[in-house]
C-alpha positions as CSV (number, residue, x, y, z in Angstrom):
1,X,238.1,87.2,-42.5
2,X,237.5,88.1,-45.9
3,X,233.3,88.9,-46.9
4,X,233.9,89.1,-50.7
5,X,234.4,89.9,-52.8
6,X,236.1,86.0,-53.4
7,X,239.0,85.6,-56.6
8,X,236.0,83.2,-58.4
9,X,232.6,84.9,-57.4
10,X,229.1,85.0,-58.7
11,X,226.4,87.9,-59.8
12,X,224.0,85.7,-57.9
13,X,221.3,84.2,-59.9
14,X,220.9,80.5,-61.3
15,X,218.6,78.4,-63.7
16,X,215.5,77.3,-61.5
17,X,215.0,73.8,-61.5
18,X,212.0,72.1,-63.7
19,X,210.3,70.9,-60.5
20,X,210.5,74.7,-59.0
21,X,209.2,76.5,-62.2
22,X,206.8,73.6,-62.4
23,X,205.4,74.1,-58.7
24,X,205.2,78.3,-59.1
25,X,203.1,77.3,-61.7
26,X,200.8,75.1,-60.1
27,X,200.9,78.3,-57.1
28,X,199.4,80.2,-60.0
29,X,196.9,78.5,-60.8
30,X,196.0,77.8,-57.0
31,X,196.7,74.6,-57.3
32,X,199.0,74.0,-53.9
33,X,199.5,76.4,-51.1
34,X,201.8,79.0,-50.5
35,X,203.6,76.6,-47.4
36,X,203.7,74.3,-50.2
37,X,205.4,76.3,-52.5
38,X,207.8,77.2,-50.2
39,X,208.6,73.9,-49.0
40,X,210.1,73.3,-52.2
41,X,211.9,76.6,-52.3
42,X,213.6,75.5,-49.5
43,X,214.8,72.3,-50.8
44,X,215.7,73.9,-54.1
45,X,217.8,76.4,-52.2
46,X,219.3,74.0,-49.6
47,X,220.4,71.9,-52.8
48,X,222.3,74.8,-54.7
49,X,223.9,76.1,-51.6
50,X,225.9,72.5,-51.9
51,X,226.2,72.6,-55.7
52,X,227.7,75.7,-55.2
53,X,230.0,74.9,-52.8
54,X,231.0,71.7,-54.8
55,X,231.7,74.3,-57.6
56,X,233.9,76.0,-55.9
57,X,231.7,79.3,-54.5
58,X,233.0,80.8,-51.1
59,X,229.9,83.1,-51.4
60,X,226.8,81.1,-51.5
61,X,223.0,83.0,-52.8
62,X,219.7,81.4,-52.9
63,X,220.2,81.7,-56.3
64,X,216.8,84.2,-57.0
65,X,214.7,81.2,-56.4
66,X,211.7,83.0,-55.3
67,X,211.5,85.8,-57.4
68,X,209.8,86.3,-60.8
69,X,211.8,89.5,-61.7
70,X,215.9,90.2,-60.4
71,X,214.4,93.4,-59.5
72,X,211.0,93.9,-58.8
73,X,210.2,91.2,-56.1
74,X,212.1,93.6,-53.9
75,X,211.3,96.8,-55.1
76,X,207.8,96.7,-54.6
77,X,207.8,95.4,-50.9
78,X,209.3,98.8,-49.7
79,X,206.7,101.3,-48.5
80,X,205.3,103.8,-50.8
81,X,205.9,101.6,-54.2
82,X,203.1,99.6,-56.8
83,X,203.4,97.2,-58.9
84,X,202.0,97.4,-62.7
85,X,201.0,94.6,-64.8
86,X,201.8,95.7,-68.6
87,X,200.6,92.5,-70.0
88,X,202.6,90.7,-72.9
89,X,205.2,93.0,-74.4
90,X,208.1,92.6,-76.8
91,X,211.1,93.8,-74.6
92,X,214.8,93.5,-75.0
93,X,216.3,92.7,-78.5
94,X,212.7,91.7,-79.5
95,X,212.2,88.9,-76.9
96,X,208.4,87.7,-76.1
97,X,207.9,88.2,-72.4
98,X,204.1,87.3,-70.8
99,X,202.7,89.1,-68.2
100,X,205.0,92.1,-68.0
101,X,205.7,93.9,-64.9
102,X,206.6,97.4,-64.0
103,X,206.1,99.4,-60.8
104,X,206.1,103.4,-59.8
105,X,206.5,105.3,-56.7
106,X,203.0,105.5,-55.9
107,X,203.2,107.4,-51.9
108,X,206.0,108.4,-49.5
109,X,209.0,105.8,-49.3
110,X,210.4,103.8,-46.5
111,X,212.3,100.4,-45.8
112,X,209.7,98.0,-44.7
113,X,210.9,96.3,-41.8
114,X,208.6,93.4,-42.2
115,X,210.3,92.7,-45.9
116,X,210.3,89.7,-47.2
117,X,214.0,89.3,-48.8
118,X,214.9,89.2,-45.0
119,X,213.3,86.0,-43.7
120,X,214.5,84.8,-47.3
121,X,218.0,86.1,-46.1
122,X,218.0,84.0,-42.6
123,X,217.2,81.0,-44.5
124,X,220.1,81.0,-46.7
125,X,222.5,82.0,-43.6
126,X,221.2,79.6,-41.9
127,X,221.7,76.9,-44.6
128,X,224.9,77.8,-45.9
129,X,227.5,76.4,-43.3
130,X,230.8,77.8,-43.8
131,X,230.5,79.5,-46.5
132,X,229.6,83.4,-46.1
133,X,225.8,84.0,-47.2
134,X,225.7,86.7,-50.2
135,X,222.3,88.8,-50.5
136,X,221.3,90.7,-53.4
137,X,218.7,93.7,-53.9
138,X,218.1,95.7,-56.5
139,X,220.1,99.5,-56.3
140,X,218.8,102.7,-55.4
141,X,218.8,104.5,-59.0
142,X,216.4,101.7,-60.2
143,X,213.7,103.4,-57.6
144,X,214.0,106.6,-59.0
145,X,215.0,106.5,-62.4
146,X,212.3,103.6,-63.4
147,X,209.8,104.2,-60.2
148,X,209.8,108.2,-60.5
149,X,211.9,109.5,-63.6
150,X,210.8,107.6,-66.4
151,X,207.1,106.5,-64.3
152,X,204.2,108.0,-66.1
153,X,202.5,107.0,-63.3
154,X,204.6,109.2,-61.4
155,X,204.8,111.6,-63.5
156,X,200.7,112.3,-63.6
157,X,201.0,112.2,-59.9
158,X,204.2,112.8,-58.0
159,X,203.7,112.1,-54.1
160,X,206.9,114.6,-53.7
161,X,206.8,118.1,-54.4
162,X,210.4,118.2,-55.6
163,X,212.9,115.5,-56.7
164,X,215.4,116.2,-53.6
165,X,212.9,115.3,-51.1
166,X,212.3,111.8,-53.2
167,X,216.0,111.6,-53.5
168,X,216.4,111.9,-49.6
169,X,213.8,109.5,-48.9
170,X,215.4,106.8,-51.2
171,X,219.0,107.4,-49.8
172,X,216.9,106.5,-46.4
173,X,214.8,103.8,-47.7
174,X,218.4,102.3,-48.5
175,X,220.4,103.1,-45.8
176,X,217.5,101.1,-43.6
177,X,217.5,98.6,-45.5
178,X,221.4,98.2,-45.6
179,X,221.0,98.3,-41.5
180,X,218.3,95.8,-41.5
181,X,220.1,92.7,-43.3
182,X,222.9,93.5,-41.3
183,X,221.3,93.2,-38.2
184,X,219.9,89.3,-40.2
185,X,223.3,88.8,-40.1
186,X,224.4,89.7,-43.7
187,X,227.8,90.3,-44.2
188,X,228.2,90.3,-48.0
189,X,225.6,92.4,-49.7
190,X,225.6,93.3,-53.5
191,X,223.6,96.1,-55.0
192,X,222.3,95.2,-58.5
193,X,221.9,98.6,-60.8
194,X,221.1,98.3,-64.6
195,X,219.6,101.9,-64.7
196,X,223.5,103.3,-65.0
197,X,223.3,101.1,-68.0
198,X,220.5,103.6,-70.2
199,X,223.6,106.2,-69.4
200,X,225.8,104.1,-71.9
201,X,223.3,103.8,-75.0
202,X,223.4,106.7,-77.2
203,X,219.8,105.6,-78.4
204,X,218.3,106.5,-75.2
205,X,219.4,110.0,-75.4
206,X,217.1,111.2,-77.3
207,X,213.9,109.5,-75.1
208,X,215.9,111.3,-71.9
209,X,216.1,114.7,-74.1
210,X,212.1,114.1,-74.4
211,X,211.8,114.1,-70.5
212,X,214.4,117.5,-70.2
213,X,217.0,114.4,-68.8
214,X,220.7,115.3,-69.9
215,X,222.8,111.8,-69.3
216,X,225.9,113.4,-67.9
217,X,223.5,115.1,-65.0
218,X,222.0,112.2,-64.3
219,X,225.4,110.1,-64.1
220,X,226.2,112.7,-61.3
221,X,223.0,112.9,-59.8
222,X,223.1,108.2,-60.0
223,X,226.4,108.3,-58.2
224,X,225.4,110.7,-55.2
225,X,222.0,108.6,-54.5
226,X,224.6,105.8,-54.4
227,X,227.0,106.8,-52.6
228,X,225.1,108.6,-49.7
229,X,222.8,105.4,-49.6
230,X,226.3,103.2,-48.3
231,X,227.3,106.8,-45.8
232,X,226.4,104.2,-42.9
233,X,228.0,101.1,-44.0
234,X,229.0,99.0,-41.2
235,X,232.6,98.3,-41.2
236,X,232.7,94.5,-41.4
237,X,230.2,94.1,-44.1
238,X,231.3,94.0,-47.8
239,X,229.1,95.7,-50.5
240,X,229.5,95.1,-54.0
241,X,228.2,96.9,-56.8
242,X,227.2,94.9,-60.1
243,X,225.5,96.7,-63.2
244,X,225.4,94.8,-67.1
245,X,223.6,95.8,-70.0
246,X,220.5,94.1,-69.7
247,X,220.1,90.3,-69.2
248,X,216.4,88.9,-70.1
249,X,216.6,84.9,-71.9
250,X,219.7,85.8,-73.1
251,X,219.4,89.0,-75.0
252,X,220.3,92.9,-73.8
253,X,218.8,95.7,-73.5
254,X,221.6,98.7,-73.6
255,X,224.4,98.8,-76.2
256,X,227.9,100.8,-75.3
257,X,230.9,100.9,-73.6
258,X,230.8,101.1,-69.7
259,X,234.0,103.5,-69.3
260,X,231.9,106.5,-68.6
261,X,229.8,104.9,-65.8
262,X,232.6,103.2,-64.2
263,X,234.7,106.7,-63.7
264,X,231.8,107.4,-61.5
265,X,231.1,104.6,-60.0
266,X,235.2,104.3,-58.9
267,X,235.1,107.0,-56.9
268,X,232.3,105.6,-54.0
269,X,234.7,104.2,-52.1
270,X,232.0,102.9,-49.5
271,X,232.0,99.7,-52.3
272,X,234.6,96.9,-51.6
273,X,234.1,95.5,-55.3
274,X,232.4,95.9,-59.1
275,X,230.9,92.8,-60.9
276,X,231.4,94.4,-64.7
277,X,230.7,92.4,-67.7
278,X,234.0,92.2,-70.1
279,X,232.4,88.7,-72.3
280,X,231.7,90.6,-75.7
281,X,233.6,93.0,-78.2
282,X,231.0,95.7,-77.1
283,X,232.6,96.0,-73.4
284,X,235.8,97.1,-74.6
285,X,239.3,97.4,-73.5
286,X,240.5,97.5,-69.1
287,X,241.9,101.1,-69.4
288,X,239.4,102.4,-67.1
289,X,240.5,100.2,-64.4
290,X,243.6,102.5,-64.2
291,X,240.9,105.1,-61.7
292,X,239.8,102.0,-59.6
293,X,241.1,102.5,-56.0
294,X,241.5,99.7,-53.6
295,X,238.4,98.3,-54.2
296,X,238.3,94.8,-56.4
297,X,237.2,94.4,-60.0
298,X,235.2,91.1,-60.8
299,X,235.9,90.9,-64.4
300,X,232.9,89.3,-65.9
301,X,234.9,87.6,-68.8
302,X,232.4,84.1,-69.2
303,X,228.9,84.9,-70.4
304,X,226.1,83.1,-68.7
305,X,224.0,83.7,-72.3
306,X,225.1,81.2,-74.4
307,X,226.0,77.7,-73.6
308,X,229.7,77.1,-74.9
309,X,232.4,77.6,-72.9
310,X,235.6,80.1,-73.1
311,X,238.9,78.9,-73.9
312,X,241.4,79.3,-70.5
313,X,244.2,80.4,-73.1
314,X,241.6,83.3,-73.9
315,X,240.5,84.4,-70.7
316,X,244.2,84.1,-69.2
317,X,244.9,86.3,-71.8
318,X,242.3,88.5,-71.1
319,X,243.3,88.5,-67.5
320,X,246.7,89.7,-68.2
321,X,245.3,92.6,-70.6
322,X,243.7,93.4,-67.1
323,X,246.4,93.3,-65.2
324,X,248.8,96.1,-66.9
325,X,245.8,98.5,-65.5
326,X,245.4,97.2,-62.3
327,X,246.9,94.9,-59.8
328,X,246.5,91.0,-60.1
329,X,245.4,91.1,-56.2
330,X,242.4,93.1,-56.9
331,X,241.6,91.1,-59.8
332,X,238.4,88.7,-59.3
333,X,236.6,86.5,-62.2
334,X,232.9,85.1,-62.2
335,X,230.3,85.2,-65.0
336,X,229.1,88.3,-66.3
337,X,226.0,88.4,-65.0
338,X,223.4,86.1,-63.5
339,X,222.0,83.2,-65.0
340,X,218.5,84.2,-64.6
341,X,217.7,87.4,-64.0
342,X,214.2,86.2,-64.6
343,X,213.0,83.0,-63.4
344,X,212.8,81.9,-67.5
345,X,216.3,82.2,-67.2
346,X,219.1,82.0,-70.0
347,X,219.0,79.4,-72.7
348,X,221.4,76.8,-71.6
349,X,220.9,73.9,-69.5
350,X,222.0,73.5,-65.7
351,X,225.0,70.9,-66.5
352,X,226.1,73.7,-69.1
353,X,225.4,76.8,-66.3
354,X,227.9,74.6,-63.6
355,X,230.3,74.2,-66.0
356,X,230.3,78.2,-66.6
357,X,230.9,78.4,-63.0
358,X,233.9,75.7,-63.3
359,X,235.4,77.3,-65.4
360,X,235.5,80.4,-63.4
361,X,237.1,78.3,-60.5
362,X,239.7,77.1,-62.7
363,X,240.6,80.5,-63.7
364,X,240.9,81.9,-60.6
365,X,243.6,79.1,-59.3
366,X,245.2,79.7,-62.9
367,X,245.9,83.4,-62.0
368,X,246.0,82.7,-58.3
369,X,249.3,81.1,-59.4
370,X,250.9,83.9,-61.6
């Protein structure tokens, strides 16, 4: 039985409906219950599990629907972590955002066994029939290079004495947690990690140079937290890894080519799959895909950012480019990244987001067919 990744796949995350952003609203300002809000999670989610499979998804998510952030919602219910609120901030390519949050690692880490993602997680398996349930978290090097690293918080008060001990406790945190979906029943997990993506952007240098980080060390010291947090991967469960430069209301953060990253990220083996974006100029040609092994490459060649859709001629073509690196059987296609990674999401509407994901579905028959 094959757990993913699936020839037309997804990063995960999709438009929330106006009647869900309007009732987490309403939540806010106290003015239904937490039961109630969730009620109409669950209808939200039970209704994109079918959309989904009427799209053409093997792999089915809850779509994000009850975060806020693709990130933090999961980072900050494991043990030893705090959320900040940094109020309204400019981010990204000089996006508005209100009500900014960060977090930092604030006392010792561990996998909390009473997290929430998990009940989330039985609710979508439970819901999503035959097609295989896909989970997504946030990856290890986004606790310690934006929880510990870059943390001032941290900084002015590290709970470890020395970054190996922190190191060792994340690889542990993760490895738990890895354990704990499985034994929910997850069988298709995906590790979301954008911090790789400050390793491509030569602007950042200089702010890592500030902190006595050298990008090259850390790209070592990013791929052996990842790989010893997958040493006890169960055997029958697929793990994916996805990264992307950055995806808030339809801007970036990081500029760059992914080449360098992905020559390190090849060699973990413990990962059946990469979700890579390949929609803009900026991504570059596929001859890095000459060092993948057997894993699969999901070429994120449609962007979930702006609303009009690719030409087949042009994404065939861009298929075939692939193909002279690597062989068409490990070749997936899906968006290049989620369609909210926040719950503002991406500006384009939900009839233009499902035909994104059509499109993807008639790609992958087109070069099923080759």
């Amino acid at each position: 039985m094959t757990l993913g990744p699936f020839k037309n796949d997804s990063v995960g995350s999709f438009l929330r409906p106006a009647a869900l952003k309007e009732a987490r609203e309403q939540y806010k300002k106290q003015l239904i219950t937490h039961d109630e809000l969730r009620a109409i999670e669950d209808q939200a989610i039970i209704d994109l599990i079918q959309k989904q499979k009427k799209y053409g998804l093997k792999a089915v998510t809850d779509g994000e629907f009850r975060r806020r952030w693709w990130h933090l919602d999961y980072i900050v219910n494991l043990t030893g972590l705090t959320k900040l609120s940094l109020g309204d901030a400019t981010i990204f390519q000089g996006v508005e955002a209100k009500d900014v949050e960060s977090y930092y690692v604030s006392d010792k880490l561990a996998f909390n066994p009473n997290h929430p993602f998990l009940a989330d997680f039985k609710f979508l398996k439970e819901h999503a029939g035959e097609a295989i349930a896909k989970q997504t978290i946030p990856g290890p090097c986004m606790v310690y290079f934006s929880g510990a690293l870059l943390s001032k918080d941290y900084q002015a008060n590290p709970v470890y004495d020395n970054l190996a001990d922190l190191e060792n406790d994340i690889v542990q945190t993760y490895q738990d947690g890895i354990q704990a979906f499985y034994e929910a029943g997850c069988r298709y997990l995906q590790l979301d990690d954008t911090a790789w993506g400050a390793l491509i952007d030569e602007k950042y240098d200089k702010m890592l140079g500030a902190l006595n980080l050298e990008p090259a060390s850390l790209l070592a010291k990013f791929e052996d937290l990842t790989r010893r947090s997958l040493a006890n991967k169960p055997a029958d469960m697929a793990i994916t890894f996805h990264t992307c430069r950055g995806n808030f209301q339809s801007s970036w953060l990081y500029e760059g080519s992914f080449d360098t990253i992905l020559e390190h990220l090849f060699k973990i083996d413990q990962f059946d799959g990469f979700f890579i974006e390949y929609d803009s100029q900026q991504a570059g040609d596929f001859q890095v895909l000459k060092q993948l092994h057997q894993q699969k490459i999901v070429l994120g060649l449609v962007t979930s950012k702006t609303p009009e859709l690719e030409s087949m001629k042009d994404l065939v073509a861009r298929v075939n480019e692939a193909r002279q690196f690597v062989p068409l059987e490990q070749i997936c296609v899906s968006p290049q990244c989620g369609f909210a990674s926040t719950e503002e999401g991406n500006h384009l509407t939900e009839e233009e987001q499902w035909a994104k994901v059509q499109l993807c579905t008639d790609l992958a028959k087109e070069i099923s067919s080759f």
